[in-house]
C-alpha positions in Angstrom: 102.8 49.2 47.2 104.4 46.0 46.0 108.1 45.5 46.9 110.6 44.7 44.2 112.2 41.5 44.8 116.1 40.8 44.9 116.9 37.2 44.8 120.9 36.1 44.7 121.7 32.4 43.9 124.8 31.6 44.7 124.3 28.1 42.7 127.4 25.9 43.6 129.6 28.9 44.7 130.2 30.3 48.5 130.8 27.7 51.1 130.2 28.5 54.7 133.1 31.1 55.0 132.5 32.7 52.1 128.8 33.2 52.9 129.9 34.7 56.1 132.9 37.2 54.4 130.5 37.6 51.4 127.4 38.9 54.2 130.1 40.5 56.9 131.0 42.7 53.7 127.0 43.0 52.0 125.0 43.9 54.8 126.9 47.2 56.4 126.5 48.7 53.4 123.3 47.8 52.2 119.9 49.9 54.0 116.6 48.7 54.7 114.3 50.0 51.3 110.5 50.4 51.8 109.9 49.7 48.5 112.1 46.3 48.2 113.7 42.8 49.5 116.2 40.4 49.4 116.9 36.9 49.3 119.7 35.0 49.6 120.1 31.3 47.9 123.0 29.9 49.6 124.2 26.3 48.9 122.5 24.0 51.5 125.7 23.7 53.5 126.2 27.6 53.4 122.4 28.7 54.9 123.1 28.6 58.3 125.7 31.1 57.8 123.5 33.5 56.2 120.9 33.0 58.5 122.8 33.8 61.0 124.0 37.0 59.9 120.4 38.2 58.9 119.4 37.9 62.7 117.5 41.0 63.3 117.2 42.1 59.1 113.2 41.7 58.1 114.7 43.2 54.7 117.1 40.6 54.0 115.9 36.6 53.9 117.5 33.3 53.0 116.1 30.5 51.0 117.3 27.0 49.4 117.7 26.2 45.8 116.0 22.8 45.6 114.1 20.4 47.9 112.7 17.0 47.0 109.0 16.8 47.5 108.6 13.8 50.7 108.8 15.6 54.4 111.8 12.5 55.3 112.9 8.7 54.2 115.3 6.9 52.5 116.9 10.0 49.8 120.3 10.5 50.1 122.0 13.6 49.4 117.9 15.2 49.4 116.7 18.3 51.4 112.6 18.2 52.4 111.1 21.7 52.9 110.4 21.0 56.8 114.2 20.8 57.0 114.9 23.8 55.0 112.3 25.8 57.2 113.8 24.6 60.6 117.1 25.9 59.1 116.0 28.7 58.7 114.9 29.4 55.2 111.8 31.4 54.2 111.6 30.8 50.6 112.2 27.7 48.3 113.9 28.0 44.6 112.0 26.1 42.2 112.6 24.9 38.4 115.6 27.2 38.3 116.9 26.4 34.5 120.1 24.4 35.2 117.3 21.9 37.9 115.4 21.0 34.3 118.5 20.8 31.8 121.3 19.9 33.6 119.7 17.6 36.1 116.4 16.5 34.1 113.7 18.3 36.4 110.0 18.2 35.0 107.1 19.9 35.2 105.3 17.6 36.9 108.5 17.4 39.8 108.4 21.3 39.7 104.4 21.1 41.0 105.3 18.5 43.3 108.0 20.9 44.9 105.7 23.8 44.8 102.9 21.8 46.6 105.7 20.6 49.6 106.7 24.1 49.9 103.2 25.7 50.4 102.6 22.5 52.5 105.7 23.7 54.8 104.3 27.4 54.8 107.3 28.5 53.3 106.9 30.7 50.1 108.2 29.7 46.8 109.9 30.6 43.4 108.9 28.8 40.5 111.1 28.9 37.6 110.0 29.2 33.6 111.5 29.5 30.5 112.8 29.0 27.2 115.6 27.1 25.3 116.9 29.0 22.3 115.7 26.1 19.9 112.4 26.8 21.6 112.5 30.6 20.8 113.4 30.3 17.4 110.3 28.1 16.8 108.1 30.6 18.0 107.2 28.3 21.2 108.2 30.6 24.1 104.7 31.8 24.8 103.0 28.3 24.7 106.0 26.6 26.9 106.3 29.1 29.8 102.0 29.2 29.8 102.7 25.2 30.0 105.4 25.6 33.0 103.5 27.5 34.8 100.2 26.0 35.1 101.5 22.8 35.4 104.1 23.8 37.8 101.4 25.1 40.3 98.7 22.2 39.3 99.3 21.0 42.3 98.9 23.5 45.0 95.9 24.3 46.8 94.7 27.6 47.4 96.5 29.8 44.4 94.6 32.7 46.2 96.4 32.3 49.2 99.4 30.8 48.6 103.0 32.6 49.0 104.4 32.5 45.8 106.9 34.4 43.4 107.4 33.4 39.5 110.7 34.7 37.5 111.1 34.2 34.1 114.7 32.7 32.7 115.2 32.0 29.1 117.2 29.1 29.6 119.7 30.7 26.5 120.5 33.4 28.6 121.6 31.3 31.7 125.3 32.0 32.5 125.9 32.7 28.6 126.4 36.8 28.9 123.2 36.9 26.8 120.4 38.6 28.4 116.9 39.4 26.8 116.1 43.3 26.2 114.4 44.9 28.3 111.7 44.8 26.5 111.5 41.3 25.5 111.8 40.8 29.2 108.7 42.6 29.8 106.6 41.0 26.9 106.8 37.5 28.8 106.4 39.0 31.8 103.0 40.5 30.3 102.3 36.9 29.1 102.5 35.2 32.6 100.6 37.8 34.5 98.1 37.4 32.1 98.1 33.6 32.2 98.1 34.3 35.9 95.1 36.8 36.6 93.0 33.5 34.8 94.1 31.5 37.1 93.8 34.0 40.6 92.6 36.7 39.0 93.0 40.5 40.3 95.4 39.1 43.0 97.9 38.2 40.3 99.0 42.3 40.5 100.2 41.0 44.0 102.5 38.5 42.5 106.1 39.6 42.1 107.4 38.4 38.5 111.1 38.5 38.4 113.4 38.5 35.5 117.2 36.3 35.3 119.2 35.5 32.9 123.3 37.2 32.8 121.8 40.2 34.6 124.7 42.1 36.0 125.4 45.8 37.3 125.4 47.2 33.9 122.0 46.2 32.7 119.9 45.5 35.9 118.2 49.1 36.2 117.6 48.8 32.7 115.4 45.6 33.6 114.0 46.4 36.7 112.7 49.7 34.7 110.7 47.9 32.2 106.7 47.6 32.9 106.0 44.2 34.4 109.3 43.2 35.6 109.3 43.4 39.3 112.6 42.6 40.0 115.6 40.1 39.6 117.1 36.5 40.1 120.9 37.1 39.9 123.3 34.2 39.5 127.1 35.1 38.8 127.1 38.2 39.2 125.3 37.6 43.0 128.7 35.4 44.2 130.5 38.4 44.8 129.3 40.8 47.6 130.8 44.0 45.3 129.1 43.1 42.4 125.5 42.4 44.0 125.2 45.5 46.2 125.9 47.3 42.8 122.4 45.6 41.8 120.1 45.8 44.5 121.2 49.4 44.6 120.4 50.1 40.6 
């Protein structure tokens, strides 16, 4: 049975004492599931307090929301994945929407931070999505078929590797807006298929997640729709209230 997947970023939000109010106040009331997981994207400075709260939670991991593709050298201000795994973190956030627009990511970055992840043996999320310019042109299947082939050109082993994908129209970043449900589950459709001709039947393996202004009131709407298999949470995730509300829906 494949777990749903539950993946807070924080983005530029919880500092080291929050994270540890924020997870003194999440865990107690949040249960192991059989059926799902979460992960935690902390700021850089923030993960070893949520790593250390986790101790002894298989349910519950931690992960980073960017590295820069070298192992070490002369980058100030840059995170390698060997650092982010020896602090802890099990999963690296790739591509996220506001990497791409705000900072000028590409995709040919995105597939050098996918390779240095697998490379680390630590599993990764790579990003995909849409501007609203781009949807209204009818591009959104093309571009997110685009990001993700090019995203994981460069990793070896597809059939092995440890990886998630989650789909975030970039219009409905932090904006309120939020595809339907079913919209949602028609891109989704679009990258698994993309995806089983690239790895073929162990695509059905691969957990696709959905973000974009997902919130308590419409994340069990999401997480019900075929092909959705869970959700990358950014606001609403900063607050401990508000996110056990959504890995509960």
């Amino acid at each position: 049975m494949k777990r749903r997947v539950l993946a807070a970023n924080w983005k530029m939000n919880n500092g080291p004492t929050a994270a540890k109010s924020f997870m003194e106040e999440f865990l107690p009331s949040y249960k192991p599931r059989d059926d799902q997981s979460v992960i935690i994207f902390p700021s850089a400075i923030a993960l070893p307090a949520v790593v250390s709260s986790i101790a002894g939670r298989k349910d519950v991991t931690a992960g980073v929301q960017n590295i820069y593709w070298a192992e070490k050298g002369a980058f100030t201000g840059e995170l390698s994945a060997p650092m982010a795994s020896d602090g802890g973190a099990s999963t690296i956030l790739v591509g996220h929407s506001e990497r791409r627009h705000v900072f000028g990511e590409t995709d040919a970055q995105c597939a050098k931070k996918c390779f240095a992840a697998h490379k680390a043996n630590l599993r990764f999320m790579l990003c995909v999505g849409e501007t609203i310019e781009q949807r209204e042109a009818g591009q959104t299947e093309s571009l997110v078929k685009r990001q993700l082939r090019e995203g994981l050109s460069q990793t070896p082993n597809l059939i092995s590797a440890d990886f998630m994908i989650a789909y975030e129209p970039v219009w409905a970043i932090g904006t309120g807006l939020t595809a339907s449900a079913a919209d949602a589950s028609a891109i989704h459709g679009v990258l698994r298929t993309e995806l089983r001709q690239m790895i073929g039947t162990r695509t059905d393996e691969i957990p696709i997640l959905y973000g974009g202004s997902v919130n308590p009131a419409n994340a069990a709407g999401l997480l019900a729709a075929e092909d959705i298999d869970g959700l990358l949470v950014g606001g609403a995730s900063v607050e401990a209230a508000s996110w056990l509300k959504i890995v509960q829906a």
